[in-house]
C-alpha positions in Angstrom: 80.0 -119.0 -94.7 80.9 -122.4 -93.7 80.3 -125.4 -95.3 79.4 -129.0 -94.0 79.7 -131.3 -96.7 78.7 -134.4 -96.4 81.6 -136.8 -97.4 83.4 -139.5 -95.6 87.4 -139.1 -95.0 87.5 -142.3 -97.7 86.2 -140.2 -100.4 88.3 -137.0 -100.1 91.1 -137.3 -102.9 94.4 -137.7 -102.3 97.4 -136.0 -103.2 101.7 -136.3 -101.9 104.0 -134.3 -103.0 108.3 -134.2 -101.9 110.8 -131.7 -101.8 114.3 -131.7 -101.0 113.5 -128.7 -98.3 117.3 -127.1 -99.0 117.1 -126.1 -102.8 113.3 -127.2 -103.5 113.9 -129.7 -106.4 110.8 -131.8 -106.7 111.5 -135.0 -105.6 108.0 -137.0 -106.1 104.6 -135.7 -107.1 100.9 -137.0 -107.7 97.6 -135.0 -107.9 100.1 -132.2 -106.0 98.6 -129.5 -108.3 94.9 -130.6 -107.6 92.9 -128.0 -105.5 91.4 -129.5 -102.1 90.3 -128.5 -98.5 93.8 -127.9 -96.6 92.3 -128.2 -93.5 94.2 -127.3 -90.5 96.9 -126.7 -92.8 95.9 -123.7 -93.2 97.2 -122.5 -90.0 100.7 -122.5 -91.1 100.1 -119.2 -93.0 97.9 -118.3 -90.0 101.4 -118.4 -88.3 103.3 -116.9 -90.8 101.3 -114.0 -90.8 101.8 -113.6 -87.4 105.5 -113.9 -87.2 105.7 -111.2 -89.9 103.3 -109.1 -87.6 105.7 -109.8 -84.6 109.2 -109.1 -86.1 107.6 -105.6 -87.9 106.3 -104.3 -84.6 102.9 -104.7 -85.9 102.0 -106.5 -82.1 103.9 -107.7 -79.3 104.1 -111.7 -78.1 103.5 -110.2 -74.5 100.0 -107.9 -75.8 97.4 -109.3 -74.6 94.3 -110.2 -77.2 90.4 -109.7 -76.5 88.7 -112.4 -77.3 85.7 -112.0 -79.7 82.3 -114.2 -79.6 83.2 -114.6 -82.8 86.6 -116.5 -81.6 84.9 -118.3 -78.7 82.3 -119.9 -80.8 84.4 -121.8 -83.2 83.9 -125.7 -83.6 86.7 -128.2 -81.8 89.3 -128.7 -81.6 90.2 -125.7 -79.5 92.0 -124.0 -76.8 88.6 -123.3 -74.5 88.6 -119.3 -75.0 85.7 -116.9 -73.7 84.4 -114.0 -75.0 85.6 -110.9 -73.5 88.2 -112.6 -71.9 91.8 -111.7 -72.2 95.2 -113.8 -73.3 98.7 -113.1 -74.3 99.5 -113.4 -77.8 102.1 -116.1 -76.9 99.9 -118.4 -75.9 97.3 -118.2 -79.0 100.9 -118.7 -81.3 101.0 -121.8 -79.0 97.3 -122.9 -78.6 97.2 -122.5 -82.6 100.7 -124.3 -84.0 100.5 -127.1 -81.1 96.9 -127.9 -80.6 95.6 -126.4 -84.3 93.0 -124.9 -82.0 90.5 -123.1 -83.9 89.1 -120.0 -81.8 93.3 -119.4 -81.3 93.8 -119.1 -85.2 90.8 -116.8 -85.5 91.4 -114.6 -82.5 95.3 -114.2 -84.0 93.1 -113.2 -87.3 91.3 -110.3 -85.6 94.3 -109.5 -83.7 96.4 -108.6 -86.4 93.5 -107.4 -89.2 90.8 -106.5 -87.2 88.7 -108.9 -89.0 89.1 -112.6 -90.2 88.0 -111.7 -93.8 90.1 -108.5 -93.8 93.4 -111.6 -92.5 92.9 -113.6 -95.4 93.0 -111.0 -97.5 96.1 -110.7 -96.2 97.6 -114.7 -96.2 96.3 -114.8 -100.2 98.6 -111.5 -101.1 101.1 -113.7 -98.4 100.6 -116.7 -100.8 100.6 -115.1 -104.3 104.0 -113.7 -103.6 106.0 -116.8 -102.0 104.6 -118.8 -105.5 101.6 -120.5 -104.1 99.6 -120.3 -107.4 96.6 -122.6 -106.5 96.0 -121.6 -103.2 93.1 -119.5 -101.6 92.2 -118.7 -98.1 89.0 -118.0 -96.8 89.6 -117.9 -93.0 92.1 -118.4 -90.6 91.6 -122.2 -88.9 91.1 -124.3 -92.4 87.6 -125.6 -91.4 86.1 -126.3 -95.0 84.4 -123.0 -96.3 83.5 -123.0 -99.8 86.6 -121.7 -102.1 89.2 -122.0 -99.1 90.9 -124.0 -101.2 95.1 -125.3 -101.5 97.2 -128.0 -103.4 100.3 -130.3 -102.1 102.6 -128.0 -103.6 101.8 -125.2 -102.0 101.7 -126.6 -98.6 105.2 -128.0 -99.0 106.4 -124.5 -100.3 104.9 -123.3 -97.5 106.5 -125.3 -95.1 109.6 -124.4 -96.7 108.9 -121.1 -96.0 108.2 -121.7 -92.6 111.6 -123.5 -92.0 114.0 -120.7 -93.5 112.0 -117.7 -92.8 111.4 -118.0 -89.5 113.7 -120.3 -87.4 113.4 -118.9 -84.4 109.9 -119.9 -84.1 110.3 -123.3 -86.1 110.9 -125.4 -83.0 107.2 -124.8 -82.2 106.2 -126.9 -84.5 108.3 -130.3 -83.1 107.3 -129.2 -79.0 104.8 -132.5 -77.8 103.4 -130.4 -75.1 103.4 -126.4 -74.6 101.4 -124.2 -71.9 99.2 -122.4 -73.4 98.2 -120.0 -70.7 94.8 -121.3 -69.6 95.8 -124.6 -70.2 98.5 -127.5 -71.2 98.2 -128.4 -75.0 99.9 -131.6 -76.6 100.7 -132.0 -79.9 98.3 -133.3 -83.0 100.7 -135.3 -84.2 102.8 -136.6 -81.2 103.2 -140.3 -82.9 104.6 -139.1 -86.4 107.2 -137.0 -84.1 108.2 -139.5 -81.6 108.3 -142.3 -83.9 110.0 -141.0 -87.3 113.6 -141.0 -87.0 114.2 -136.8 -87.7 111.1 -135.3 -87.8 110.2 -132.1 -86.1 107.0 -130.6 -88.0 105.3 -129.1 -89.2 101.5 -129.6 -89.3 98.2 -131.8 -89.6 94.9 -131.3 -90.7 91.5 -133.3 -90.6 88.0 -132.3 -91.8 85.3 -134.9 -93.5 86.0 -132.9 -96.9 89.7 -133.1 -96.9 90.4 -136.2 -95.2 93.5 -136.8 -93.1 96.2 -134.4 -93.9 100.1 -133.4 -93.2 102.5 -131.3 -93.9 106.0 -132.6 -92.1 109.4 -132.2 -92.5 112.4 -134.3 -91.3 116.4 -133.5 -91.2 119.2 -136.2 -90.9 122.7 -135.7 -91.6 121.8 -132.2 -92.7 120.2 -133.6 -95.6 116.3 -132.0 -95.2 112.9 -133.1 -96.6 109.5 -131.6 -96.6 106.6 -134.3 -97.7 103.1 -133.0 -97.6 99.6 -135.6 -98.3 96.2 -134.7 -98.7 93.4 -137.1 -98.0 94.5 -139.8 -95.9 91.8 -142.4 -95.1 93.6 -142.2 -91.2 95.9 -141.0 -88.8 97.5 -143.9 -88.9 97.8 -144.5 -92.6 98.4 -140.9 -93.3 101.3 -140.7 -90.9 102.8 -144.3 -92.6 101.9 -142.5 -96.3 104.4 -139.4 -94.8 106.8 -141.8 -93.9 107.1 -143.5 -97.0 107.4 -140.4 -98.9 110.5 -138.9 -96.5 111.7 -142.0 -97.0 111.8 -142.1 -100.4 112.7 -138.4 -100.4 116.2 -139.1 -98.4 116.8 -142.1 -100.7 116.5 -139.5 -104.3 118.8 -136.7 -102.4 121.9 -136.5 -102.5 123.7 -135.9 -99.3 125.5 -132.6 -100.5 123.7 -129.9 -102.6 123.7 -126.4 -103.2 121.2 -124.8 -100.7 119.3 -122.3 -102.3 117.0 -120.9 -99.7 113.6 -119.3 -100.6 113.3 -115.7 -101.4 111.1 -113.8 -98.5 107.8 -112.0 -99.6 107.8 -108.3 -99.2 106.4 -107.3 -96.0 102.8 -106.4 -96.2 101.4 -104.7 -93.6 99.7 -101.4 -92.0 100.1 -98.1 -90.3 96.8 -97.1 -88.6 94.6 -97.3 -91.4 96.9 -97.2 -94.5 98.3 -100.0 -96.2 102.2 -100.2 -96.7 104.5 -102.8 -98.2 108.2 -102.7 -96.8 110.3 -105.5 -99.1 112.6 -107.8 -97.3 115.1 -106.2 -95.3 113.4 -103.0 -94.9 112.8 -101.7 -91.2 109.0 -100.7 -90.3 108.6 -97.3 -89.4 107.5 -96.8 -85.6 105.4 -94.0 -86.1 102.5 -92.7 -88.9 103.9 -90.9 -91.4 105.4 -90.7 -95.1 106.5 -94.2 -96.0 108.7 -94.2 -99.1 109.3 -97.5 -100.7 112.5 -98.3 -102.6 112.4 -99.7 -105.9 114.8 -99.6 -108.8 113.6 -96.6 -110.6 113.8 -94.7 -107.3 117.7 -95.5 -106.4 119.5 -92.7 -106.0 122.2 -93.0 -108.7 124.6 -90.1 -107.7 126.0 -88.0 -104.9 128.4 -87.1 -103.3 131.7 -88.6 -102.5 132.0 -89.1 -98.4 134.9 -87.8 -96.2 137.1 -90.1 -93.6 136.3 -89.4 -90.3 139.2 -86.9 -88.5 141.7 -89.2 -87.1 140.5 -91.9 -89.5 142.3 -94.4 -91.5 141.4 -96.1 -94.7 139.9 -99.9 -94.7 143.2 -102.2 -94.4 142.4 -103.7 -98.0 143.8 -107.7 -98.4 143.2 -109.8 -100.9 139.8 -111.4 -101.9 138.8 -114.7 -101.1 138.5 -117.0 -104.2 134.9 -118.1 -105.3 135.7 -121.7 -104.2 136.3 -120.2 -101.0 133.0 -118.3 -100.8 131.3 -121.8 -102.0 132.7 -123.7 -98.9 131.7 -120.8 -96.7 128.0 -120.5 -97.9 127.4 -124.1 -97.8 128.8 -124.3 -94.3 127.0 -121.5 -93.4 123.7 -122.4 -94.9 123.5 -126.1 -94.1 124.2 -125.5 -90.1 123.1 -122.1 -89.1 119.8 -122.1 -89.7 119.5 -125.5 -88.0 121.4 -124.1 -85.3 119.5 -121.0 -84.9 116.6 -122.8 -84.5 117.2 -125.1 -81.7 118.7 -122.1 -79.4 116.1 -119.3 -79.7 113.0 -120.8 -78.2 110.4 -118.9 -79.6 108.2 -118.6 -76.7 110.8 -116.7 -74.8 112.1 -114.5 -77.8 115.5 -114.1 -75.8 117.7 -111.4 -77.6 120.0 -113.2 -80.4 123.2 -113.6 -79.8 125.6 -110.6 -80.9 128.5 -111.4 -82.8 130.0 -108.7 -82.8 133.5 -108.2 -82.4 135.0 -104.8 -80.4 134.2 -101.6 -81.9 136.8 -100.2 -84.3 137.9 -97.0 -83.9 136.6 -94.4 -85.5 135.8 -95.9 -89.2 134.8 -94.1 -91.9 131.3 -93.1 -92.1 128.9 -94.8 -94.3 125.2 -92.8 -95.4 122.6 -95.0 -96.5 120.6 -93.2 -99.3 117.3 -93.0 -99.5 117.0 -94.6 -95.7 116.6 -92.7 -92.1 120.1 -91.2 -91.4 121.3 -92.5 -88.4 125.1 -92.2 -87.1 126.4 -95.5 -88.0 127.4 -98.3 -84.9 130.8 -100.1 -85.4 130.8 -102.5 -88.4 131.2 -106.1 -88.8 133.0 -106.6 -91.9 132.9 -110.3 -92.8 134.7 -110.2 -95.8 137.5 -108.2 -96.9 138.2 -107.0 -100.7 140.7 -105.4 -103.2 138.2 -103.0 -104.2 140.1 -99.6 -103.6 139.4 -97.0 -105.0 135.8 -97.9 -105.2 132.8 -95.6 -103.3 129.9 -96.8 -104.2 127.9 -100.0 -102.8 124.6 -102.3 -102.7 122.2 -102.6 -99.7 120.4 -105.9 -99.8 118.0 -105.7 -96.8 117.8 -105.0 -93.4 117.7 -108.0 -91.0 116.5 -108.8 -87.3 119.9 -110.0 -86.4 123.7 -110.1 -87.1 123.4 -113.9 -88.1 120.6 -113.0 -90.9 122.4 -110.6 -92.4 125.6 -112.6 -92.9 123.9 -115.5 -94.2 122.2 -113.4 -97.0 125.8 -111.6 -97.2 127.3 -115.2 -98.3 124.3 -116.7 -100.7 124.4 -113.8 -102.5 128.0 -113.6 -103.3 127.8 -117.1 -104.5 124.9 -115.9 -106.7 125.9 -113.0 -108.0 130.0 -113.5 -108.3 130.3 -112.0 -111.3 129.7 -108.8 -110.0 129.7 -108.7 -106.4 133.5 -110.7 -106.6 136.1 -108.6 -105.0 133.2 -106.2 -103.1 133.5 -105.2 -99.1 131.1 -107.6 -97.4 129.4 -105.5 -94.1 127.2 -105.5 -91.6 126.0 -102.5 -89.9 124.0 -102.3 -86.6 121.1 -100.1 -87.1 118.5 -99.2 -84.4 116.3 -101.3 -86.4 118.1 -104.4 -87.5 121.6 -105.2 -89.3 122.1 -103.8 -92.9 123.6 -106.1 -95.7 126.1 -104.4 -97.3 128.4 -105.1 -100.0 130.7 -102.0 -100.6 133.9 -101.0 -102.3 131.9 -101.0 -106.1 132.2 -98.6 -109.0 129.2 -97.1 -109.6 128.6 -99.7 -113.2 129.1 -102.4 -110.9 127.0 -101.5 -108.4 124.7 -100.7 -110.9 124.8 -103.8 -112.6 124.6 -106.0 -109.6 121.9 -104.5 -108.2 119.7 -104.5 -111.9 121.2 -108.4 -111.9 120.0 -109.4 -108.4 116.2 -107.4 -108.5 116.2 -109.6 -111.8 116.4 -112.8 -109.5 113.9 -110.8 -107.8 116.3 -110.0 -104.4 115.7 -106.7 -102.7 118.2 -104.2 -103.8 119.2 -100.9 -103.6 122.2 -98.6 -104.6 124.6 -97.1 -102.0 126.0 -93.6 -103.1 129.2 -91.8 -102.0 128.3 -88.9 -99.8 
């Protein structure tokens, strides 16, 4: 049920809150643990949702969506939709993250769930697992509903999420204009993004209960910020509020840090009717059927030892790279890729990424992933070589959309873990499904122990037996 209460933008509280977006140390708070309407806000786990719907084959950008009464009939602002008519997903992702139009968010809720209700069931699991411990969503758009309800903090964590989970679709969020099928949509917030030196999101929100709010984030020098305000008397003032907080965010940052990116939520999702959870990594099964979910207790702990290929020569083992080396790398690697990533996949497209992949090795040995659909293995991408002979056991830490992924994760958690995982085979292996993150060349105690150590720091993990 929807609420109209009767307060003037003035009166709704406010509430900023600053993070420094690549490790998220808390760089300025006030009232940023205070529950208030999010407003259009909302629609960033709207969004999220349906990215993680898209990359698990849950629904395609290119299916096309029925649009409810329901849908239609929600208040401005919005795209213009009819019931009964038909529209590609694409263009509701658009209509939603570029013109915050209402009957888009919803009609993306009862794509994905069937039902609004049954979607925000879905964004509050969504929002319990990234950390979000104030927040709860009672619809998809953010108009004020009694108990849809979020803080400062949780926004910018969300935001944060939004930047390193899903680049590809990040630049959405900075596009002035977009086509949105049925018609051209500009952007809610074109002056903060045209006139603040940097910025390139993320999103705005306005109801009488909640004021003027926004989430936005900003990068220069590869230095990143995420600000978020709630309750801002104005456009105007709330976009010179924002400013003043980035500002003062760039000023307490230090130029070089140690990027930490945020851990991913398991995947949450269905098969037909059934509710699954796939964690981070995983891939989603195509069909309905048995889903078995890896956890610790369910590793498989022995097997046996695999034979070399015929014709098949041992890994060429060299020595390992120091941990200052692996440092350098991971900071490289995390400070410019994901920025990179994200300004050459435009999400509206969804072009294939990029393969990396060097020429095919012959004939390496072969590799069984326990406890996993046993596929014949493509040629491997080892990015890191080790002196770990004599060692047949490994650690899978997820299974990743593309090559890039699945290198990045390859390098933060080497620098997290080196006290294990030093010395260990870094690979990734092409799967029909995605890349797996391997680290191999282990004894069995180590791989043990790093895997026990990393689902510790709460990092998807399993064990990879000989055989």
């Amino acid at each position: 049920m929807l609420v109209v209460v009767p307060l003037s933008a003035a009166a709704a509280p406010y509430a900023g809150f600053v993070m420094d977006a690549r490790n998220g140390k808390v760089l300025y708070s006030e009232n940023a643990d205070t529950p208030l309407h999010p407003a259009s806000l909302t629609k960033m786990m709207t969004l999220y949702v349906v990215f993680e719907a898209v990359e698990n084959g849950e629904i395609g950008l290119d299916d096309m969506v029925r649009i409810s009464a329901n849908a239609a009939n929600e208040p401005p602002s919005k795209l213009g939709l009819r019931a009964g008519q038909t529209i590609k997903l694409r263009y509701l992702i658009r209509a939603a993250a570029v013109r915050s139009a209402n009957d888009a968010a919803t009609a993306l809720a009862e794509a994905i769930e069937g039902s609004e209700a049954q979607f925000a069931r879905r964004m509050n699991r969504t929002a319990k697992a990234m950390g979000m411990t104030r927040t709860n969503f009672k619809n998809a758009h953010g108009l004020t509903q009694t108990g849809h309800l979020s803080t400062a903090r949780d926004m910018t964590i969300l935001g944060r999420h939004m930047f390193y989970d899903y680049p590809q679709y990040y630049n959405l969020f900075s596009r002035l204009e977009a086509d949105a099928g049925i018609a051209k949509v500009q952007h809610t917030n074109r002056r903060m993004l045209s006139s603040y030196r940097g910025a390139d999101g993320i999103k705005t929100g306005y109801t009488r209960a909640a004021g003027f709010n926004l989430t936005a984030s900003a990068e220069r020098g590869g230095v990143r910020v995420i600000a978020t305000v709630f309750g801002g008397k104005s456009t105007a003032s709330r976009n010179a509020k924002v400013a003043e907080l980035l500002d003062l965010g760039f000023r307490k940052t230090p130029n070089r840090v140690a990027v930490a990116t945020p851990i991913r939520p398991a995947y949450v999702g269905k098969i037909g009717t059934a509710p699954i959870m796939i964690a981070e990594g995983e891939a989603r099964p195509n069909v309905a059927g048995k889903t078995v979910r890896l956890t610790a207790a369910a590793a498989v702990r022995k097997s046996l030892r695999p034979q070399l290929r015929p014709g098949a020569e041992a890994p060429t083992l060299v020595a390992a790279i120091g941990a200052t080396a692996i440092e350098q790398a991971v900071q490289a690697a995390a400070e410019g890729a994901v920025a990179l990533q994200a300004r050459v996949e435009a999400v509206a497209e969804v072009a294939p990424p990029v393969s990396l992949r060097p020429e095919p090795r012959p004939e390496e040995p072969k590799v069984t992933q326990v406890a996993a659909a046993v596929t014949e293995a493509e040629p491997e991408v080892v990015t890191r070589i080790s002196t770990s002979d004599g060692r047949h056991w490994g650690v899978n830490v997820g299974r990743y959309p593309s090559q890039y992924k699945a290198r990045q994760v390859l390098l933060q958690t080497a620098l997290s873990e080196m006290s294990t995982l030093d010395g260990s085979l870094r690979k990734v292996v092409k799967r029909p499904s995605g890349f797996d993150a391997n680290f191999m060349g282990l004894s069995r105690e180590t791989a043990d122990l790093a895997c026990r150590r990393l689902q510790a720091k709460k990092v998807t993990c399993f064990m990879i037996g000989p055989g």
